[in-house]
N, C-alpha and C positions, 0 to 999 in steps of 0.2 A: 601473254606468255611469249617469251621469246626464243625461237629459233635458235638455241645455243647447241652444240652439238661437239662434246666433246671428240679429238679426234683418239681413236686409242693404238698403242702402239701396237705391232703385228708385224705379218709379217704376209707380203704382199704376193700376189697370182706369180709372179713371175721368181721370187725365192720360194715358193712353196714346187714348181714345178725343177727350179733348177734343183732344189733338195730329191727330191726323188726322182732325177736322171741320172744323177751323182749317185744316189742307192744302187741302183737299177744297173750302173755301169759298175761298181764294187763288188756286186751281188753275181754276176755276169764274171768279170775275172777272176773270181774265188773259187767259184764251182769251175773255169775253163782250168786253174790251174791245180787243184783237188786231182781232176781229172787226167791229168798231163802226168801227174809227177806224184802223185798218192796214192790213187784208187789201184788195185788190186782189177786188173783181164782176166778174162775166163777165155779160152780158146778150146776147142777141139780137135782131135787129130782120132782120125782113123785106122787106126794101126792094124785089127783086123781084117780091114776088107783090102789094105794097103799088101801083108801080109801075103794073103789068100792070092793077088792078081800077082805079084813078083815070084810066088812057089807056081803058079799057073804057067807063066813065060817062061820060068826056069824050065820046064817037066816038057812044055809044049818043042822047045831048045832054040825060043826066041830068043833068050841073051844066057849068053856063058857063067859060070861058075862068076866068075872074075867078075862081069857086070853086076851080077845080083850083089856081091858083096859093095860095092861102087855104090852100087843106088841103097844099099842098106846103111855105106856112111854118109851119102848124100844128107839121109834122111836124119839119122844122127844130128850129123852138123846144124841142118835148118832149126832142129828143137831146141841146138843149145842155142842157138841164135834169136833167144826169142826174151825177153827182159826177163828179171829175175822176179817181177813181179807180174809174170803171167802164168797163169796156172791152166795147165795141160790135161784137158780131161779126154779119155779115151771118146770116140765118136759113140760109139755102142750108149753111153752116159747123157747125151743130149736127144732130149725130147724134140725141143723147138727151135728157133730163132737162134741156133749156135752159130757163131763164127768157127768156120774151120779153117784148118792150116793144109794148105796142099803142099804134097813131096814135093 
């Protein structure tokens, strides 16, 4: 019997590992850029207890009429400043692990 051993074609340790770094690096930019430029933010803002502390300082006559309105468009501006694709849930609405948006 002879030792004949055919060789058969494939595809060797070294293309099979560069194949799946090259996934792995596709797979990797796909979801970073989903994520960047697609997906949909959840954010939170507390607008009640926001609220409650600026009618506090107003009543207590730690800042003026004038002020409160000031920090009321501050707060304005910061929400519209915020992508069109982030959605603004009042704080009261987040259980857990919320990002929130401070004035």
């Amino acid at each position: 019997m002879e030792n004949n051993k055919e060789k058969r074609p494939g595809l060797s340790f070294k293309s099979v590992m560069l194949i799946i770094l090259l996934n792995l690096l596709v797979s990797i930019a796909s979801i970073c850029v989903y994520d960047r430029f697609f997906s949909q933010k959840v954010m939170a803002f507390d607008i009640s207890g926001y609220m409650a502390e600026q009618k506090r300082l107003f009543f207590a006559g730690k800042i003026t009429e004038e002020e409160l309105l000031k920090s009321l468009d501050r707060v304005d501006e910061r929400l519209r400043q915020e992508s069109k694709k982030t959605l603004i849930l009042n704080g009261n609405a987040i259980i857990k692990n919320g990002q929130y948006i401070k004035p």
